[in-house]
PATORMAR-438414 format. One record per atom (N, C-alpha, C): x, y, z. Coordinates in steps of 0.001 Angstrom, whole numbers, padded with zeros to 6 digits, always signed. Atoms other than C-alpha are relative to their C-alpha. Layout:
% residues N
XYZ
...
//
This chain:
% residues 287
+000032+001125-000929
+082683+077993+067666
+000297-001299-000751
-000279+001071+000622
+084170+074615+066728
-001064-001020+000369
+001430+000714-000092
+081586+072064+065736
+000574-001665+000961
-000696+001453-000743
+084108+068918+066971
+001049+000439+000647
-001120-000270-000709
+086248+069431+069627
+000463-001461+000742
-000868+001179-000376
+088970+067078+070904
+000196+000514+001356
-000245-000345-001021
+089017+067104+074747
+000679-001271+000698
-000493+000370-000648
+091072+065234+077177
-000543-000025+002092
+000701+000123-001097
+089514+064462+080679
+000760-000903+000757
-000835+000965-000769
+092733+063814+083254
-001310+000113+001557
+000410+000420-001057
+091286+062020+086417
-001405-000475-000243
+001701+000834+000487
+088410+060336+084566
-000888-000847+001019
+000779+000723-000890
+087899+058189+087030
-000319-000057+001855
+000462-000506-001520
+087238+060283+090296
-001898-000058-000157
+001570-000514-000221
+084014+061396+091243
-000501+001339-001398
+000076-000698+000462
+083941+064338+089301
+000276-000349-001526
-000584+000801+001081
+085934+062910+086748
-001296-000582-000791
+000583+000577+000029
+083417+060512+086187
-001306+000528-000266
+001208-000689-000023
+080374+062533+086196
-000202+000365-001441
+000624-000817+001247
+081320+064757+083488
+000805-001408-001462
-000064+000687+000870
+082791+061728+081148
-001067-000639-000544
+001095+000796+000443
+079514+060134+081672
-000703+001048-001676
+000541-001370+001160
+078273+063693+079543
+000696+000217-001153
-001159+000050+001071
+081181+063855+077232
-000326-001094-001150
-000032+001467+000722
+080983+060147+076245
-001195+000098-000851
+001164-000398+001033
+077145+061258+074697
+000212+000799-001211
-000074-001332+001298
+078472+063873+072111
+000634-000602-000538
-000962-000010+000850
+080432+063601+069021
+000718+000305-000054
-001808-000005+000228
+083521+064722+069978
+000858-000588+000728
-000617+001026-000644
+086413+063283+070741
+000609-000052+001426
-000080-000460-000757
+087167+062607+073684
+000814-001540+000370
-001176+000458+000024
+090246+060894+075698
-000018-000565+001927
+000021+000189-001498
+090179+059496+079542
+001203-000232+000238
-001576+000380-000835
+093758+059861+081660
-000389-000393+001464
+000008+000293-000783
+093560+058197+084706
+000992-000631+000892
-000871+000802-000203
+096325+056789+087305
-000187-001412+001029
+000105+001082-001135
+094681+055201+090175
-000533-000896-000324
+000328+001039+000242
+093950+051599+090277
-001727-000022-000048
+001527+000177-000372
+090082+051981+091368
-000334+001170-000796
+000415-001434+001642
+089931+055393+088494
-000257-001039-000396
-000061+000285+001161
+091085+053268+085946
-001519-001740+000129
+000795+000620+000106
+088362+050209+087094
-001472+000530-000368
+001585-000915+000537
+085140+052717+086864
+000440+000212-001113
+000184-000539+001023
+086523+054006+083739
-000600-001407-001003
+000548+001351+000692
+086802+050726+082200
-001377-000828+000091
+001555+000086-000153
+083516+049498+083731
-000502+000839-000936
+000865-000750+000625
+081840+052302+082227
+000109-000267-001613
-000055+000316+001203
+082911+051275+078879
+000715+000606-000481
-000693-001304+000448
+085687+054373+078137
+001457-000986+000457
-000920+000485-000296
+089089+052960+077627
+001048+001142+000089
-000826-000336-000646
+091824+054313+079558
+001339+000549-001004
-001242-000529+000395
+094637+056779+077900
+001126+000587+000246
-000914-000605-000166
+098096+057847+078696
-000091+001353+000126
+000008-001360-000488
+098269+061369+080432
+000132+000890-001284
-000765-000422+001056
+100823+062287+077249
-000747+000046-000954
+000803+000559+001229
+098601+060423+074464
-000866+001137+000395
+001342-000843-000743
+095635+062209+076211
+000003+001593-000698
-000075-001200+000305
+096407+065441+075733
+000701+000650-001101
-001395+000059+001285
+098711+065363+072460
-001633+000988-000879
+000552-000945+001119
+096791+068089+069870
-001672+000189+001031
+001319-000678-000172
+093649+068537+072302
-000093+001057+000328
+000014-001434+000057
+091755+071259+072167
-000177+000715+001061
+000095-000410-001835
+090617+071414+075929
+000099-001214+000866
-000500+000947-000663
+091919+069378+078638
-000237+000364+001874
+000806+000075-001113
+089872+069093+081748
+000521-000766+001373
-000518+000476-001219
+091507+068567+085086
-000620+000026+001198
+000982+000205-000961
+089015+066998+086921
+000726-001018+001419
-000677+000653-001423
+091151+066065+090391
-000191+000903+000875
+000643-001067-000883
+090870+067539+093700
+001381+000868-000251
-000792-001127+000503
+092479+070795+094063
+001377-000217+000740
-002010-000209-000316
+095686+069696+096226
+000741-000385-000684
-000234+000448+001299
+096212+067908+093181
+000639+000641-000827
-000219-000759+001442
+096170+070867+090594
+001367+000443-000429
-001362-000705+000043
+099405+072311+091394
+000511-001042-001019
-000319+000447+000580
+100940+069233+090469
+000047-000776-001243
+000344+000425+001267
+098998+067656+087692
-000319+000588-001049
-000619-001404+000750
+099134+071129+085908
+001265+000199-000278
-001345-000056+000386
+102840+071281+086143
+000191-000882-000943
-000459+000846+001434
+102936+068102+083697
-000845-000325-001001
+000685+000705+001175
+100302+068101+081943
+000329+001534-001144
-000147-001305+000936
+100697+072081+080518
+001360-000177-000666
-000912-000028+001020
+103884+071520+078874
-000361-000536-001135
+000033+000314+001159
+102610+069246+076559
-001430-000061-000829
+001025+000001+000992
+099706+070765+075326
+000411+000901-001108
-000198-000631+001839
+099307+072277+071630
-000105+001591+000460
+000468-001505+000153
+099341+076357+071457
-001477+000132-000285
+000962-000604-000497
+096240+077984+072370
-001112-001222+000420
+000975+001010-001224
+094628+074668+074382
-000596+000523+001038
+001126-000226-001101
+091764+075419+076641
+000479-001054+001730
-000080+000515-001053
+093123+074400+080529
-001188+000231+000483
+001576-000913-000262
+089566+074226+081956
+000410-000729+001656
-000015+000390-001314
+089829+073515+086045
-001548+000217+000554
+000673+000403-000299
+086470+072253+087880
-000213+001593+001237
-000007-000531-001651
+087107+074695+091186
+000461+001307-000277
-001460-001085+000302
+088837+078309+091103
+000505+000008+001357
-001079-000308-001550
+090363+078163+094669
+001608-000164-000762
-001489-000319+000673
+093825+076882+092422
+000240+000657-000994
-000269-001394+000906
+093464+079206+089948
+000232+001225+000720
-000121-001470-001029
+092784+082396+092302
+001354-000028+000728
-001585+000411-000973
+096057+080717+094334
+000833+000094-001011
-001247+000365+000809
+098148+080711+091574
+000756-001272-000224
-001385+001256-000053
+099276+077272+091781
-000336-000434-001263
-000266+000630+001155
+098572+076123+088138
+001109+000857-000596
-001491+000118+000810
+101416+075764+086040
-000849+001107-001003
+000630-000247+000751
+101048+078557+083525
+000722+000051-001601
-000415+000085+000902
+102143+078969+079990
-000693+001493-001166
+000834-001179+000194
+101876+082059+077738
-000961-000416-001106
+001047+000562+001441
+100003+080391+074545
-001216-001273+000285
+001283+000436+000058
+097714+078400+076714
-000868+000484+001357
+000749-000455-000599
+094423+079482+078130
-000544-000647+001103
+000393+000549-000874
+093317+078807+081211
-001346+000161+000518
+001561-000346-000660
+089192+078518+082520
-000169-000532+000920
+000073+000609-001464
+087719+077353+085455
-002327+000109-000559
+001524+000289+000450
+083728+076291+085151
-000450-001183+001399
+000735+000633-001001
+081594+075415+088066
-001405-000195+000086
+001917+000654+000183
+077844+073804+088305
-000501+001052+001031
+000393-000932-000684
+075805+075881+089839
-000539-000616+001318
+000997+001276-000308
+073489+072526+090473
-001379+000653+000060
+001692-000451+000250
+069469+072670+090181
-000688+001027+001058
+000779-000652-001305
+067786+075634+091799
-000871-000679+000190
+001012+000385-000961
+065709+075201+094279
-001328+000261-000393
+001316-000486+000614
+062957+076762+092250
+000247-000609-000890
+000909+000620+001352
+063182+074706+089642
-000945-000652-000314
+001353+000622-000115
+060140+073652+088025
+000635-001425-000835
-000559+001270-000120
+060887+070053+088018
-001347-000737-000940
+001315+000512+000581
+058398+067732+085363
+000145-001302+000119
+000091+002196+000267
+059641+064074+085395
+000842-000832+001356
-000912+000599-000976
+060984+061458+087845
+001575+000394+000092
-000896-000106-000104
+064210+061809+086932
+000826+001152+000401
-000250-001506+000028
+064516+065597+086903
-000151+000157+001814
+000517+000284-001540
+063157+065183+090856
+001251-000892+000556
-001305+000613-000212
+065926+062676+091343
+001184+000497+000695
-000853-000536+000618
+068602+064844+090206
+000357+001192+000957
-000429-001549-000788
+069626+067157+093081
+001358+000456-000110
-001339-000915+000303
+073144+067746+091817
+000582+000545-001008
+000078-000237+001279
+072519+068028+088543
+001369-000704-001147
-001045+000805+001390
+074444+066584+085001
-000404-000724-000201
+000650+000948+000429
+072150+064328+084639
-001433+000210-000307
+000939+000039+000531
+068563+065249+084221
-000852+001435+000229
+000562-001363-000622
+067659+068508+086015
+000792+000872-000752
-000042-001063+000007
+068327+071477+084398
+001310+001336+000581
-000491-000763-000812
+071164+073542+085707
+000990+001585-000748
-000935-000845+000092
+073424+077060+085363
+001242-000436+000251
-001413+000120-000339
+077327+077239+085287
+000552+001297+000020
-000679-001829+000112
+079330+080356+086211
+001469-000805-000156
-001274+000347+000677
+082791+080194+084543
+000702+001193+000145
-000963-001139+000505
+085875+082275+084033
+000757-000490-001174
-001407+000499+000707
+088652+082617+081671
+000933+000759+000020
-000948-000856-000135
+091884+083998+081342
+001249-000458-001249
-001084-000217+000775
+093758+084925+078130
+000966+000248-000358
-002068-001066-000566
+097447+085505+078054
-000206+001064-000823
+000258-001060+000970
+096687+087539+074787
-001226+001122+000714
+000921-001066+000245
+093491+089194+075974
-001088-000187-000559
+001456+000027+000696
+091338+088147+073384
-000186-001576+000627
+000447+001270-000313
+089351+085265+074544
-001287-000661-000461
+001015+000093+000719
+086634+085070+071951
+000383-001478-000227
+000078+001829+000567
+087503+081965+070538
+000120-000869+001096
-000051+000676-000888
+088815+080310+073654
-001105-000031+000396
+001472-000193-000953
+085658+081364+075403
-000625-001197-000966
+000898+000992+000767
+083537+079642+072280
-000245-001118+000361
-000148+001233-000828
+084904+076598+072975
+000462-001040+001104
-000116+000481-001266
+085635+076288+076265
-001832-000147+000604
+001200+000176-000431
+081718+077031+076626
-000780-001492-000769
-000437+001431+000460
+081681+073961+074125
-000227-001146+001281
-000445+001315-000817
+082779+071815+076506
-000696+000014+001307
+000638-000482-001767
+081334+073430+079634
-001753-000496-000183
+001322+000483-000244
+077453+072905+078443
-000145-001397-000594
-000298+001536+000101
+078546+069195+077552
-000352-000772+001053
-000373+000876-001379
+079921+067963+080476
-000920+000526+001145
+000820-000524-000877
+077553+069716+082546
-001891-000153-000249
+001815-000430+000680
+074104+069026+080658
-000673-000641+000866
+000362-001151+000809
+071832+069993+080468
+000193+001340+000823
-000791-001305-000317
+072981+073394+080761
-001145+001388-000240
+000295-001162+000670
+070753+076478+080661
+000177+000900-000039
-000688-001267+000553
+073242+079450+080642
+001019-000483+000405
-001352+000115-000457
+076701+079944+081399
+000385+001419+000232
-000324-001108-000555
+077566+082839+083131
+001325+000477+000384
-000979-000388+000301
+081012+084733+082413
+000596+001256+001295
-000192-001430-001021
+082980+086346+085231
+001577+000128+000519
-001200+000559-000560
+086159+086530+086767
+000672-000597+000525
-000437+000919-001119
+088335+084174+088240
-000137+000231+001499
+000270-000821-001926
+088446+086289+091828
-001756-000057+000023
+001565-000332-000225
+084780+086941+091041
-001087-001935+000705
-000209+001564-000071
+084555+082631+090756
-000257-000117+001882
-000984+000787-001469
+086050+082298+094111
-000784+000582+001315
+001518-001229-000957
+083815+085128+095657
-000771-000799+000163
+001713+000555+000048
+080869+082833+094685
+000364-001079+000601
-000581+001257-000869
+082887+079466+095627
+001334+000141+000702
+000591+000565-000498
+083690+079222+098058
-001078+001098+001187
+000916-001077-000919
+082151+082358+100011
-001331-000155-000077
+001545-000327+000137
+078353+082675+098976
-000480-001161+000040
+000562+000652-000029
+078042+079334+098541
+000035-001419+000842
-000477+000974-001405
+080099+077127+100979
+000390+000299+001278
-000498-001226-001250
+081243+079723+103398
-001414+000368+001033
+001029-000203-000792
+077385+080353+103892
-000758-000724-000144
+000919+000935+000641
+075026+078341+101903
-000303-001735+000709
-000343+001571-000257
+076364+075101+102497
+000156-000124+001554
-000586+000124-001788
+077164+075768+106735
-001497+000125+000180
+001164+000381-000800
+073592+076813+107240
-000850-000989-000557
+000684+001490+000580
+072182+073671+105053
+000680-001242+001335
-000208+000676-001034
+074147+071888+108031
-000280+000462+001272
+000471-000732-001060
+073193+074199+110546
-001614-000309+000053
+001433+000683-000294
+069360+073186+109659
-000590-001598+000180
-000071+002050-000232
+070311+069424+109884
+000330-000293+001613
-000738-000046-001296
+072080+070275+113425
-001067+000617+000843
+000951-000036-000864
+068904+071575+114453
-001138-000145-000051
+000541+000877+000098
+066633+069259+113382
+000056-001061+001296
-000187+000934-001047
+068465+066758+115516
-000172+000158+001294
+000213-000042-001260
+068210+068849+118376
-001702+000148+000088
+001092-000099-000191
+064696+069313+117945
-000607-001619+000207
+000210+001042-000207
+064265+065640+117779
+000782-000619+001716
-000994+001132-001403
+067146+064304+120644
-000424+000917+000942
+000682-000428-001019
+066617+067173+122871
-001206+000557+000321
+001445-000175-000336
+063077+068528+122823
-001230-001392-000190
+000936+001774+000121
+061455+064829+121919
-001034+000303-001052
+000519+000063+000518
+059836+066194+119185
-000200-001357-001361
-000581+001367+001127
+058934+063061+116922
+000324+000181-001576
-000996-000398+000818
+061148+062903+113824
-000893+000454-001001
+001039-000326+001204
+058466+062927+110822
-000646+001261+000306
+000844-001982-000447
+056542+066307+112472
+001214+000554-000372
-001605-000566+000321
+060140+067499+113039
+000414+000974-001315
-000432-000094+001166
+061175+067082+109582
-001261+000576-001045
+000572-000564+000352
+058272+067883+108129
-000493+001358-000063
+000137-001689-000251
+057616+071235+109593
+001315+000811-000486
-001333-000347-000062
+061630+071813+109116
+000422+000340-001666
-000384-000324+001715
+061826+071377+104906
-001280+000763-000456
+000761-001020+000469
+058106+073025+104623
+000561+001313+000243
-000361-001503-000577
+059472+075947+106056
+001006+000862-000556
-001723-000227+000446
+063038+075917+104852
-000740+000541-001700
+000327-000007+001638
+061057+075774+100840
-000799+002107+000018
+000740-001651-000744
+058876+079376+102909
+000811+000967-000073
-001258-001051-000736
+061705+080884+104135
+001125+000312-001309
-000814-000268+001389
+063770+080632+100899
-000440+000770-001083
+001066-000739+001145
+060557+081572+098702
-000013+001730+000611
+000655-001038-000660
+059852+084597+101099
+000966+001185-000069
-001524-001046-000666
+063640+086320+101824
+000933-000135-001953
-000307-000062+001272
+064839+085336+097566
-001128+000319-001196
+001456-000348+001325
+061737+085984+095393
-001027+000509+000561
+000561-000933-000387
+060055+088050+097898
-001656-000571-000569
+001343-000109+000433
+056587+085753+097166
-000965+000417+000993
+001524-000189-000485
+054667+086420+100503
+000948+000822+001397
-000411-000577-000906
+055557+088336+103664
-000082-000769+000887
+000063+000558-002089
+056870+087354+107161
-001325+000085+000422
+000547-000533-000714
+054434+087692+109514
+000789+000812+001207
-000754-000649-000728
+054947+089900+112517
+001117-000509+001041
-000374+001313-001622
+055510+087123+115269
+001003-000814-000819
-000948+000543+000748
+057730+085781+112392
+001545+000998+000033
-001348-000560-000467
+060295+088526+112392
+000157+000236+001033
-000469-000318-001646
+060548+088801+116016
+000828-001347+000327
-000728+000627-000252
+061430+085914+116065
+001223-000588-000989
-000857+000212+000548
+063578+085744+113318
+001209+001386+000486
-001000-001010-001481
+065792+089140+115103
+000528-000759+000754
-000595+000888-000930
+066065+086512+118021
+000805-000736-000384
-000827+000897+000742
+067162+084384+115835
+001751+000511-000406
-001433-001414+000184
+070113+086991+114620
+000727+000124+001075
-000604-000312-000678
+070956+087898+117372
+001045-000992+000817
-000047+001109-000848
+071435+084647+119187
+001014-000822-001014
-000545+000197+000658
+073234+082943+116314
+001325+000187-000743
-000844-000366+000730
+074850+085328+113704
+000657+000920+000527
-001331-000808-000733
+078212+087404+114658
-000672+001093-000445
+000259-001743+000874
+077811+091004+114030
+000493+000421-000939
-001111-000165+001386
+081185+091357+111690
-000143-001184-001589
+000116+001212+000624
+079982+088027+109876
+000159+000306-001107
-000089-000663+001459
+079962+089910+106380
+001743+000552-000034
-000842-000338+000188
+083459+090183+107123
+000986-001116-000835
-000121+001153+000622
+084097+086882+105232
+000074+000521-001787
-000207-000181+001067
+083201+088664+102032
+001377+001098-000512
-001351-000713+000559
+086805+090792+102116
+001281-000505-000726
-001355+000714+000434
+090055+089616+100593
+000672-000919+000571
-000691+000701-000997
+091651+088877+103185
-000552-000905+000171
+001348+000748-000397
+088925+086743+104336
-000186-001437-000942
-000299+000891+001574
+088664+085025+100739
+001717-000432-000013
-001476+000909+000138
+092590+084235+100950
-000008-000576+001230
-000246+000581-001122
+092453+083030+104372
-000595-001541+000127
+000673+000999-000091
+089561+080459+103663
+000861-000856-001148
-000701+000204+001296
+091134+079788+100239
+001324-001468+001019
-001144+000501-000719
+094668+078953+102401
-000336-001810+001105
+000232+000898-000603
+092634+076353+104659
-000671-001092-001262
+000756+000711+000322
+090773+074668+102136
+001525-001070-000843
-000698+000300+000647
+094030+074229+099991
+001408-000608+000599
-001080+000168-000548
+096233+073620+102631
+001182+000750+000059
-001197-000680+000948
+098466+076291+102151
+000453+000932+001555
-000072-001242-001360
+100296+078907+105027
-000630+001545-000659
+000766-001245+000082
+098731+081828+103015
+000061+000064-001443
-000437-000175+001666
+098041+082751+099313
+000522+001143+000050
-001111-000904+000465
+101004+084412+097443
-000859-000207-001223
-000217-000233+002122
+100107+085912+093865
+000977+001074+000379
//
């Protein structure tokens, strides 16, 4: 594992961008901000990180982090992979454009993909800030599941320090979990935005109706609504205490009334390229 690595961080000054420079900018290695837009390049500069040429940027680094959104990747992959050094770490934020094929590829450089997991819900949380911190990279605690993909095969070294860079920009970091790009894409966006993330709005959407149309007042509401949600998560993932009876009856109703019957048909291929195709804008993924 290399003790100093030289990384490059195009779109420094998005959201994302921005996040993980804040993490970068703490370590000893070197590190390079490309940015084009007028309001990037003002946060970067605010923040105190001066602003480098795409080209400059990426000239001999060792991993080069293309933190833009993904309708982006296609194209800011096509120019930035030509002019990196033999065996450079491409690390992408998302795998929806990896799994699509749209990065530019090259046979002597490696390509990863590394996503936050963000702070479980069980974490045991000790300080203000850690409590704060619900998206994590800043004070909470979190996992990252990653891929990579070697033109050679071997991806020992790449891996090293692509994980380098991954529990950096992501700290604090407490594993990193190695899987496949398809496997990636399985988890994001299926398991975790496909379902995760719809019924986290699905318990906000009926909140409100419990408030606008039954008149329940908002503080009971909400209160009964996140005790429950912290129950219901503890009870059905870590198995700490059992339903009651009058609890699954009405959770059945619940099923029935709600969730489709085929709904697990989301986790097939097809299914995964179809969502893939909408998120990316695309008429269908071709590999």
């Amino acid at each position: 594992m290399k003790e100093h690595v030289t990384i490059a961080v195009i779109g420094a000054g998005g959201k994302m961008g921005m996040r993980v420079s804040d993490n970068l900018q703490r370590t000893g290695h070197t590190v390079r901000y490309a940015e084009n837009s007028p309001a990037g390049v003002e946060r970067v500069t605010a923040a105190g990180r001066r602003v480098t040429p795409t080209a400059e940027a990426v000239d001999d680094a060792h991993v080069v982090v293309l933190a833009v959104p993904d309708l982006a990747l296609a194209a800011v992959s096509a120019e930035v992979v030509p002019k990196l050094q033999s065996g450079a770490v491409l690390l992408t934020l998302d795998p929806a454009a990896s799994y699509a094929g749209l990065l530019a590829r090259r046979d002597d450089v490696v390509q990863a993909v590394a996503h936050p997991c963000h702070p479980s819900v069980f974490l045991e949380r000790r300080t203000p800030e850690e409590h704060a911190d619900t998206f994590g990279g800043i004070a909470a605690p979190q996992d990252v599941v990653a891929a990579i993909e070697a033109p050679d095969g071997d991806d020992g070294q790449a891996r090293a320090v692509a994980e380098t860079v991954i529990r950096a920009m992501y700290a604090p970091v407490l594993d990193v979990h190695w899987v496949t790009v398809k496997q990636l894409a399985q988890l994001e966006p299926t398991l975790v935005e496909t379902v995760a993330c719809m019924v986290g709005a699905l318990l906000a959407e009926a909140l409100e109706e419990a408030v606008t149309t039954m008149g329940v007042p908002e503080p009971a509401a909400r209160a009964m609504l996140l005790g429950h949600t912290q129950v219901a998560l503890a009870n059905t993932l870590r198995g700490s205490n059992p339903f009651s009876d009058a609890c699954l009856i009405a959770m059945d109703y619940g099923r029935e009334s709600i969730v489709r019957d085929d709904w697990k048909k989301i986790f097939r291929d097809d299914e995964l390229d179809r969502v893939l195709a909408r998120m990316l804008h695309l008429d269908r993924i071709e590999r």
